[in-house]
C-alpha positions, 0 to 999 in steps of 0.5 A: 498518549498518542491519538491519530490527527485526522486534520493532519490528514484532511488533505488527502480526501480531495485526492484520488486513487485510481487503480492502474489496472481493472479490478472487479467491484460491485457498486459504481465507483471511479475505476474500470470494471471487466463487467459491461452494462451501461454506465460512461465509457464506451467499449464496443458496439453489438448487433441489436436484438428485436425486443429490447430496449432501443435507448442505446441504439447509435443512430449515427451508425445507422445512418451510415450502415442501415444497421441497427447497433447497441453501444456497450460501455465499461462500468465503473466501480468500486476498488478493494484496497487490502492495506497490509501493515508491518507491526514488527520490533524493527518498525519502532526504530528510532525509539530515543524520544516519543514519536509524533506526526513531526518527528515520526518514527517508521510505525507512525509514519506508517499508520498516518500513512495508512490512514491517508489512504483509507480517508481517499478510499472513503471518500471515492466510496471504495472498500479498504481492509487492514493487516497487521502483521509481525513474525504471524497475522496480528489482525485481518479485517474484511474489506468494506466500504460502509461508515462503520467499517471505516470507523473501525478501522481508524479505530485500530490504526490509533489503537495501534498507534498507542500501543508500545514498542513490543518487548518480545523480539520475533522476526518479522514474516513479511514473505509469509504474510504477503502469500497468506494474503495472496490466497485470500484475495479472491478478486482483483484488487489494489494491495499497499504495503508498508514496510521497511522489508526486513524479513527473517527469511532469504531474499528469495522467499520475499521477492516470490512473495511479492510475485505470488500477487502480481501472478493473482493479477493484484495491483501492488504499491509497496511503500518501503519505510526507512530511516534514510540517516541512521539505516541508509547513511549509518550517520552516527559519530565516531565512537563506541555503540551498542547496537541491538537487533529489533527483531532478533534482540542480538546486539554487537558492540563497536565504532561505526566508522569502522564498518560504515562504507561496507554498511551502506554499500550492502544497504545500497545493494540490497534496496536496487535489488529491491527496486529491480524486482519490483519493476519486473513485476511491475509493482509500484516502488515508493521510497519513503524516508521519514526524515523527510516529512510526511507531505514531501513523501506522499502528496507528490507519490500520489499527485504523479500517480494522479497524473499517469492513472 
C-alpha cells in the first residue's frame, strides 16, 4: 500500500510562496496586506494628531518641513491558499503498473504535489485548504493554518493516495467546481489547481470558469498534469489497441499510426488555447509532465517564482 513520504518532500519547507498579489490575511506573515498598521514596509506618510503616540514620527522630515508626520507601513500577513485537486477517472492514467514517487502516475503526482505546498505553507505560517473534486465536490475542508489542521490534511492527501482507481466512470466538472469555489471564497486568496483539464463540458464553460476567480480578484497557479509520452506524443507502437474513455468508459479500437498526426495537432491546439487564456487572465500556467520527475517539474517552478515575487 502507498504512504505519502513526506522526506521525498522535505526539500520544499526551505522554500517560499509568495503571493504575487495583495491578499487580506489576520496574523503577521510574508505577504502585503491591503491593511495598514505598523509592521516593515512603508506606505505613506499622515499628518500627526496631538495625543497619540510620537514613536512613529519621521524626525527627518521634521527637520526639513517643521511638520510633524506618522510614517504608515503596509502589514505583512498570512496567505490563504485553497488547493483544488482533481480526483477524476482520467487522473489515474497510466494505470499499467502501481504508481509510486519515481514512476508517478498523474493522481500521484499530483498529491505530492500538493503536499509540497501545503509543508511550504506550514512553514510560512499561512493557512491552506484542500478540494477534491470529480464529476461533484468530494471533500471541502476550511483553510487553517494550526498543527492539527495541517495534520489533517496530509491525512487526506494519503488516504487519497491509497485509495484506488475509481470504477464508476463520471466525467469530470472542473468548470463546475472552479465557479462553485469562486463563490465560496470570501477573501483574497492564492487558488493552485492541479488537473489534467479534461472537463465534460465545452471550452467555454472551463475558461469563464477560470475568469470567474480572477474577476473575484484570486491569485490562480494552474498546474496542468499530463502524460507528455502517451496524451501529448501518442507514443504507441504501430499495432492494434483498445482504448478506453476514463471518464465516460466509451472505448474504440484501432492502430495509432493511423490517427496519430491529427491526435497531436488537436492536442497542441487545445493546450495553446489553454495557455492563451490563461495569460489574459494572468493566471499562472505551469506544464507539468510526469515523465519528467518530480523535482525537474516543480523546484524550478518554484525557484523562478521566488525570484520575480
Amino acid at each position: 500500500m502507498l504512504e505519502l513520504n513526506r522526506n521525498n518532500i522535505k526539500a520544499y519547507s526551505k522554500l517560499e510562496l509568495l503571493a504575487r498579489q495583495i491578499v487580506e490575511g489576520f496574523i503577521t506573515g510574508l505577504h502585503k496586506s491591503p491593511f495598514h498598521g505598523f509592521s516593515v514596509e512603508f506606505a505613506e506618510h499622515r499628518q500627526y494628531n496631538n495625543g497619540e503616540s510620537t514613536r512613529h514620527i519621521d524626525w527627518k522630515l521634521f527637520a526639513r518641513t517643521e511638520k510633524l508626520f506618522v510614517k504608515r507601513y503596509e502589514e505583512e500577513t498570512n496567505l490563504r491558499c485553497h488547493i483544488l485537486l482533481d480526483v477524476s477517472p482520467s487522473m489515474y492514467f497510466p494505470y499499467e503498473t502501481e504508481a509510486d514517487f519515481e514512476h508517478p502516475d498523474k493522481i500521484t503526482f499530483a498529491l505530492y504535489a500538493a503536499a509540497a505546498i501545503v509543508e511550504m505553507l506550514q512553514k510560512q505560517r499561512d493557512a491552506a485548504g484542500l478540494t477534491l473534486f470529480s464529476e461533484k465536490i468530494e471533500l471541502q475542508t476550511s483553510v487553517r493554518s494550526n498543527t492539527q489542521h495541517i495534520r489533517l490534511l496530509f491525512k487526506h492527501l494519503e488516504d487519497r493516495l491509497q485509495k484506488p482507481r475509481p470504477a464508476k466512470e463520471s466525467f469530470t466538472d472542473v468548470s463546475g467546481t472552479i465557479h462553485g469555489i469562486a463563490n465560496t471564497i470570501h477573501k483574497r486568496s492564492m487558488v493552485v489547481i492541479f488537473s489534467d483539464m479534461f472537463d465534460g463540458n465545452d471550452g467555454d464553460s472551463l475558461f469563464d470558469a477560470l475568469r470567474h476567480l480572477r474577476y473575484n480578484k484570486h491569485e490562480v497557479i494552474l498546474f496542468h498534469i499530463f502524460d507528455g509520452k502517451r496524451e501529448r506524443d501518442f507514443d504507441y507502437k504501430s499495432r492494434p489497441y483498445k482504448f478506453v474513455d476514463l471518464e465516460t468508459g466509451e472505448s474504440l479500437k484501432f492502430n495509432p499510426a493511423d490517427v496519430r498526426q491529427t491526435y497531436i495537432e488537436s492536442m497542441k491546439s487545445y493546450k495553446e488555447m489553454l495557455k492563451l487564456k490563461c495569460t489574459q487572465y494572468k493566471i499562472d500556467f505551469v506544464d507539468v509532465d510526469i515523465n519528467k520527475g518530480f523535482n525537474e517539474v516543480l523546484l524550478p517552478y518554484f525557484l523562478k517564482r521566488k525570484k520575480l515575487y
